[in-house]
C-alpha positions in Angstrom: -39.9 -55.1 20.0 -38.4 -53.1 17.6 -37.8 -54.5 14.5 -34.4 -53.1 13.2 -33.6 -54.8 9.8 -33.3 -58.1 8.2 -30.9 -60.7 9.9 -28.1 -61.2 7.4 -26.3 -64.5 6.5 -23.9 -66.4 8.7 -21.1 -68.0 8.0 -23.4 -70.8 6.7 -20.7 -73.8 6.2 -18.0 -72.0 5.8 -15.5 -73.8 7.7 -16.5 -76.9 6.4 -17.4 -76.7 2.3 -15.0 -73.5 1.6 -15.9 -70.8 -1.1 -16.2 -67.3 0.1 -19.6 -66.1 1.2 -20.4 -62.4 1.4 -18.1 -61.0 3.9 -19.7 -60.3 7.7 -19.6 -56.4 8.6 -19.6 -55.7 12.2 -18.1 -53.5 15.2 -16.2 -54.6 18.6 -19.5 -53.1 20.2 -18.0 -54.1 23.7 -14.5 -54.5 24.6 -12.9 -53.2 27.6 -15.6 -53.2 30.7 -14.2 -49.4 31.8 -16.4 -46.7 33.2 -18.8 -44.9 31.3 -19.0 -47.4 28.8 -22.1 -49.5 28.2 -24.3 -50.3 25.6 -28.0 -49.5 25.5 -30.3 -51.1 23.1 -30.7 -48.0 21.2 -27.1 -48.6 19.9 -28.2 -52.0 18.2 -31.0 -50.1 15.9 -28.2 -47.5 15.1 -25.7 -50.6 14.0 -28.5 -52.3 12.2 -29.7 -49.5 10.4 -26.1 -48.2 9.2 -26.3 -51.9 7.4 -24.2 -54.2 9.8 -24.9 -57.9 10.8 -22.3 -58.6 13.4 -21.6 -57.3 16.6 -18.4 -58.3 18.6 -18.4 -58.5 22.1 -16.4 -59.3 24.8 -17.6 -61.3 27.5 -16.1 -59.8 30.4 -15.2 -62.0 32.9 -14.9 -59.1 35.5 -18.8 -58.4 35.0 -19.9 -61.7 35.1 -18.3 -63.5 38.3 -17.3 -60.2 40.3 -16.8 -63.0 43.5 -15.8 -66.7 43.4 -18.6 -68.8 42.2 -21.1 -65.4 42.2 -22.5 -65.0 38.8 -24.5 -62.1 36.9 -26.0 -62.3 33.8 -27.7 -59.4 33.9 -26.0 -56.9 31.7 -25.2 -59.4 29.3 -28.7 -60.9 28.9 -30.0 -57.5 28.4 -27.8 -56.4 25.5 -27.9 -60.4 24.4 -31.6 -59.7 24.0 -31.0 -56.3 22.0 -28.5 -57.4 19.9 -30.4 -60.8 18.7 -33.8 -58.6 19.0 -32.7 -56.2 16.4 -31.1 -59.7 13.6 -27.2 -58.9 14.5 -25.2 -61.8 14.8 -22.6 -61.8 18.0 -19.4 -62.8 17.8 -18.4 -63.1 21.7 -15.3 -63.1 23.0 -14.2 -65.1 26.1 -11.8 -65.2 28.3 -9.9 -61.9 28.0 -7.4 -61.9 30.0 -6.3 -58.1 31.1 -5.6 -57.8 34.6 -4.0 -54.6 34.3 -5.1 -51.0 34.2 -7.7 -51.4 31.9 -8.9 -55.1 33.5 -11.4 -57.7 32.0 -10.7 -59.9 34.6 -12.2 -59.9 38.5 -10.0 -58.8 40.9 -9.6 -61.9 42.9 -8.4 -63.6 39.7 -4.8 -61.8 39.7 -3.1 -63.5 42.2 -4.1 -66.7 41.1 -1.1 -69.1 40.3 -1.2 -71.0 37.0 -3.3 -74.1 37.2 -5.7 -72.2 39.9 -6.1 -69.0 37.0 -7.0 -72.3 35.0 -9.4 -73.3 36.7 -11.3 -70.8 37.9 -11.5 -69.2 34.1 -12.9 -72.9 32.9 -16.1 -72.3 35.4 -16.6 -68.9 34.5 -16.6 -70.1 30.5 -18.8 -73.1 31.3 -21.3 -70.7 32.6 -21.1 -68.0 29.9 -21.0 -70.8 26.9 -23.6 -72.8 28.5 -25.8 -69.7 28.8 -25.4 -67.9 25.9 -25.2 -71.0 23.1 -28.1 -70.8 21.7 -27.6 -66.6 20.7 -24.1 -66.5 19.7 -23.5 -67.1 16.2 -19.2 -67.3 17.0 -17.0 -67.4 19.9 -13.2 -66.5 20.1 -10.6 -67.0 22.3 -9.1 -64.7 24.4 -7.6 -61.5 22.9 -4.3 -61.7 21.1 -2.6 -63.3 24.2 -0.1 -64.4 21.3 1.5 -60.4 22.5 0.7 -60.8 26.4 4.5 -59.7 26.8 3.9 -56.7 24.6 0.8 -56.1 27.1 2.7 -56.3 30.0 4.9 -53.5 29.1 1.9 -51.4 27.6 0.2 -51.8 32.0 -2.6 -53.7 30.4 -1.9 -57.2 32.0 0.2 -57.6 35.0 2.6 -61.2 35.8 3.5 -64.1 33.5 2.2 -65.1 30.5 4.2 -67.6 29.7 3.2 -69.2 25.8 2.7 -72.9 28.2 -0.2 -70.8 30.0 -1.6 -69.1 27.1 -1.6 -72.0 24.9 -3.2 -73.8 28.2 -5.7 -71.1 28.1 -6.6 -71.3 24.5 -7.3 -75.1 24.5 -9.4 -74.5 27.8 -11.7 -72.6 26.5 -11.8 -74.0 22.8 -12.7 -77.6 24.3 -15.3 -75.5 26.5 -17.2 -74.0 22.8 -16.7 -77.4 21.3 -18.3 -79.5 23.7 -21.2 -77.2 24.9 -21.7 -74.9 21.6 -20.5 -77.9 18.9 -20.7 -76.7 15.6 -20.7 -72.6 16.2 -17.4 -71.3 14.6 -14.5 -70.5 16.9 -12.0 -68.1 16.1 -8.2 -67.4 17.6 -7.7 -64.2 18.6 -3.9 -63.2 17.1 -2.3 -59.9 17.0 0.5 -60.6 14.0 3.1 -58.3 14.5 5.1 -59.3 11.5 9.0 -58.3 11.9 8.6 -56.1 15.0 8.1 -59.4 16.7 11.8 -60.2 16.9 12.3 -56.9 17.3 10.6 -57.0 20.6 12.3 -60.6 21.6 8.7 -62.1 20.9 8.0 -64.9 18.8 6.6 -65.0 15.8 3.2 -65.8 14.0 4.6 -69.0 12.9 5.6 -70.2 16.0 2.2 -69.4 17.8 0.4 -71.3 14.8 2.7 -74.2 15.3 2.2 -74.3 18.9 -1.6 -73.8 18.6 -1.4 -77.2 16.2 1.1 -79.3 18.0 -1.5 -78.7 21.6 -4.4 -79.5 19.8 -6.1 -76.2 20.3 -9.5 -76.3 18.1 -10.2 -73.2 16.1 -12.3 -72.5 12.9 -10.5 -69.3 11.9 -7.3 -66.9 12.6 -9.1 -63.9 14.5 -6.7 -61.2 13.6 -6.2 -58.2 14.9 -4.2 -55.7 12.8 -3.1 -51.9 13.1 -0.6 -51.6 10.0 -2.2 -48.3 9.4 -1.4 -47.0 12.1 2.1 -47.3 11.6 2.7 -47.3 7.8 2.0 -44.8 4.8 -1.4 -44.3 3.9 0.2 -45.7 0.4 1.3 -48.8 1.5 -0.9 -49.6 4.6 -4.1 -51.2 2.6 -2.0 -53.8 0.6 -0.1 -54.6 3.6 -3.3 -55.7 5.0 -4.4 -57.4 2.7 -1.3 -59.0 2.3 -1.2 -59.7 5.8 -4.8 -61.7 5.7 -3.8 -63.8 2.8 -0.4 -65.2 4.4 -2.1 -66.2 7.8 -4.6 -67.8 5.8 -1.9 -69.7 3.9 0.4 -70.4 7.7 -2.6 -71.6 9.1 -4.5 -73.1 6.1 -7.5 -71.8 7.8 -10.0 -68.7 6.8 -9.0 -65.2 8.6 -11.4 -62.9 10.1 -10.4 -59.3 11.2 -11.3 -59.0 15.0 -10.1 -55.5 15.3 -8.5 -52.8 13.3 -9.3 -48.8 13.7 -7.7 -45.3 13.8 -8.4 -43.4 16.7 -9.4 -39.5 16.0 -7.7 -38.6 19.2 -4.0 -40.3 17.5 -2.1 -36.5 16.2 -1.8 -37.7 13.1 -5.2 -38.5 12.3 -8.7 -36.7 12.4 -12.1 -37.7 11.9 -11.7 -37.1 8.0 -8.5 -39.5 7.7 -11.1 -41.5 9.8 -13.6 -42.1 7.4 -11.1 -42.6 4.6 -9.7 -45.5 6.5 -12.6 -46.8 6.5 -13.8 -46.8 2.9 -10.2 -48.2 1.8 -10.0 -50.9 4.6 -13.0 -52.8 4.2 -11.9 -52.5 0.6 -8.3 -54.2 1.8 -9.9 -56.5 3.8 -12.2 -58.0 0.7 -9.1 -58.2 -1.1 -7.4 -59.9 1.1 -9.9 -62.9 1.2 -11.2 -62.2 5.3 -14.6 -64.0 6.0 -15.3 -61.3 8.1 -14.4 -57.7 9.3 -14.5 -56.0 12.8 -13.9 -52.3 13.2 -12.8 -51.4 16.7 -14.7 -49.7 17.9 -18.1 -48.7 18.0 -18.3 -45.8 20.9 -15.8 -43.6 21.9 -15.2 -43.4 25.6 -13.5 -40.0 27.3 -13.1 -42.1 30.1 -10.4 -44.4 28.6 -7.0 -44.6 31.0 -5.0 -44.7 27.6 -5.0 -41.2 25.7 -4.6 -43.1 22.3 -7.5 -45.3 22.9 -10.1 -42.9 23.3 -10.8 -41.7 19.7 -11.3 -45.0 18.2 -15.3 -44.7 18.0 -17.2 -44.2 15.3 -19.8 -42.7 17.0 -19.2 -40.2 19.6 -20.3 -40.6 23.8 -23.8 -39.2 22.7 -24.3 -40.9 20.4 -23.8 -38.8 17.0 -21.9 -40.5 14.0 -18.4 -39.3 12.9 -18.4 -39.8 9.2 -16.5 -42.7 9.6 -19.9 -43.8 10.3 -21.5 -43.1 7.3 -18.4 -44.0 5.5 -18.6 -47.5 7.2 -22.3 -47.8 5.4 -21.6 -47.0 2.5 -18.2 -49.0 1.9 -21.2 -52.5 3.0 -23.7 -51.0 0.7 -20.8 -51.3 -2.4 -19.5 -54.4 -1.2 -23.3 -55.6 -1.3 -23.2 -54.4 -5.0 -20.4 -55.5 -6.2 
C-alpha cells in the first residue's frame, strides 16, 4: 500500500459546536460517468501529494445498478479503496439525476413516472449508503436540481422536474444518509443563480431554502456550486463569491461548502495561465467568504466530453501532466496552511 500523505482533519463537529476549522481542499475527482473518464489509483497519490484532503465524487447511479435490482460495486470499491488508502476524505454525491446527454442515471430509469423514479432511486441509495458508510466522510444530495429547468434546456436532463419531485428527491435520500450513515455531514447540492433566476422564469435561492425547510429535508450544509467567474470581470468576480458564500450562509443559517466552481482552458476567453490565476485568487475568495470547504471542478480533463465548454475544466490533462493550475492549486493550500 502506498502511503501517500497524512490524513487531514474532518469537519470534526462542525455542524454541531460552530467555529471555523481549517478549510477542506479537494477536487470533483468524478463527476459525469462519460467515456474515457476513470480514475486509477495513481490519480489519488497525485491529489495527495499536491496537498489535498478531499476528494468529491459522484456516485453514479448509471454504474452501479446498470439493470433493475443488478448491482456493481466494483469500480467504486476499487477507487473507494484508493482514495481512503492514500488519507483523502470523500465527499460522495448521490443521486444525480442527469438523464440526458451526458447521463448519471441508468437507462431504464428515464421513463419512469414520479413516484416509480422514487422508488427505484431510494434502493439504489440504500445500497450505496449502506455500502460505503463506513469510508465516506460526507454525502450530498443530488446536483443542483434547484436549476433542473435550466438543465433541461442545456440536453443534460430530459422530462419534468417539477420543485414537488425534486424536493421529494432531496428528503429521499437525506432520510436514506441519516438513518443508515447518522452523524456523517450531508450537504445540498444548490446552484445559486442570483438575479438570472427570474430572468430565466426560475425561482429563486430563497424559495428553494424555504421549500427545503418547510418539507423537512435534513442537510448539514449549503453545497454550492458557483461559476460567477465565468461570467463577471476578473475585478469583481472573487468578491462576488465571497459575497455569494456569506448570504447563503445567512438564508439558510447553515455553513456553505463550495461543491464546484472552475474555468475551463478550452472557454475562448480563458487559457491555462488565467487558469492558474483563478485559482490562487478563488481559494483566497472562498476563505474570505467563510466556506467550510472548497471543491474545484474538476480534476481530469476529458476530450471525450459531448459539451465543447466542459472539456478544459481539468487541472491535469488526459495523461496525466499538471496545468499550472495545478501547482497553483498547491500552493494557494500550502498559504492557507500558513496563514
Amino acid at each position: 500500500m502506498v502511503a501517500c500523505g497524512r490524513m487531514p482533519p474532518l469537519w470534526e463537529g462542525s455542524v454541531i459546536l460552530g467555529g471555523q476549522p481549517p478549510m477542506a481542499c479537494g477536487v470533483v475527482g468524478f463527476h459525469v460517468p462519460l467515456p474515457g473518464y476513470e480514475l486509477r489509483a495513481g490519480d489519488f497519490q497525485l491529489m495527495a501529494g499536491n496537498g489535498l484532503g478531499w476528494v468529491e465524487m459522484d456516485y453514479a447511479w448509471r454504474l452501479i445498478e446498470p439493470q433493475p435490482g443488478v448491482f456493481d460495486f466494483s469500480y467504486y470499491d476499487e477507487i473507494t479503496r484508493a482514495a481512503r488508502a492514500c488519507g483523502l476524505h470523500i465527499l460522495a454525491k448521490l443521486g444525480n439525476g442527469y438523464n440526458g446527454n451526458r447521463a448519471t442515471v441508468p437507462d431504464w430509469t428515464v421513463d419512469l413516472g414520479p413516484a416509480a423514479y422514487l422508488q427505484a432511486l431510494a434502493g439504489y441509495g440504500r445500497a450505496v449508503v449502506s455500502r460505503y458508510a463506513a469510508s465516506i466522510a460526507a454525502w450530498a444530495l443530488e446536483n443542483e436540481a434547484n436549476v433542473a429547468t435550466m438543465h433541461t434546456q442545456l440536453g443534460w436532463r430530459v422530462g419534468a422536474w417539477s420543485q414537488d419531485h425534486v424536493l421529494a428527491i432531496w428528503k429521499t435520500l437525506g432520510d436514506l444518509v441519516r438513518q443508515l450513515a447518522p452523524g456523517a455531514p450531508i450537504l445540498l447540492s444548490l446552484a445559486d443563480l442570483g438575479p438570472m433566476a427570474a430572468a430565466m422564469g426560475l425561482p429563486g435561492i430563497e424559495t428553494w431554502l424555504a421549500a427545503a425547510a418547510d418539507s423537512g429535508i435534513p442537510y448539514d450544509q449549503v453545497g454550492l456550486q458557483t461559476y460567477l467567474c465565468r461570467f463577471l470581470p476578473e475585478q469583481d468576480c472573487y468578491q462576488a463569491t465571497a459575497a455569494q458564500i456569506r448570504r447563503l450562509a445567512d438564508l439558510s443559517g447553515k455553513p456553505v461548502s463550495i461543491l464546484e466552481t472552475g474555468l475551463s482552458t478550452t472557454d475562448p476567453h480563458h487559457d491555462e495561465q488565467t487558469q492558474a490565476a483563478f485559482m490562487r485568487r478563488i481559494v483566497q475568495a472562498a476563505r474570505e467568504g467563510g466556506a467550510w470547504g472548497l471543491f474545484v471542478y474538476e480534476y481530469l480533463d476529458n476530450p471525450l466530453e459531448p459539451d465543447h465548454p466542459e472539456r478544459g475544466f481539468g487541472l491535469v490533462r488526459p495523461d496525466r501532466t499538471p496545468k499550472p493550475a495545478w501547482k497553483a492549486y498547491a500552493e494557494a493550500i500550502a498559504a492557507l496552511a500558513r496563514a
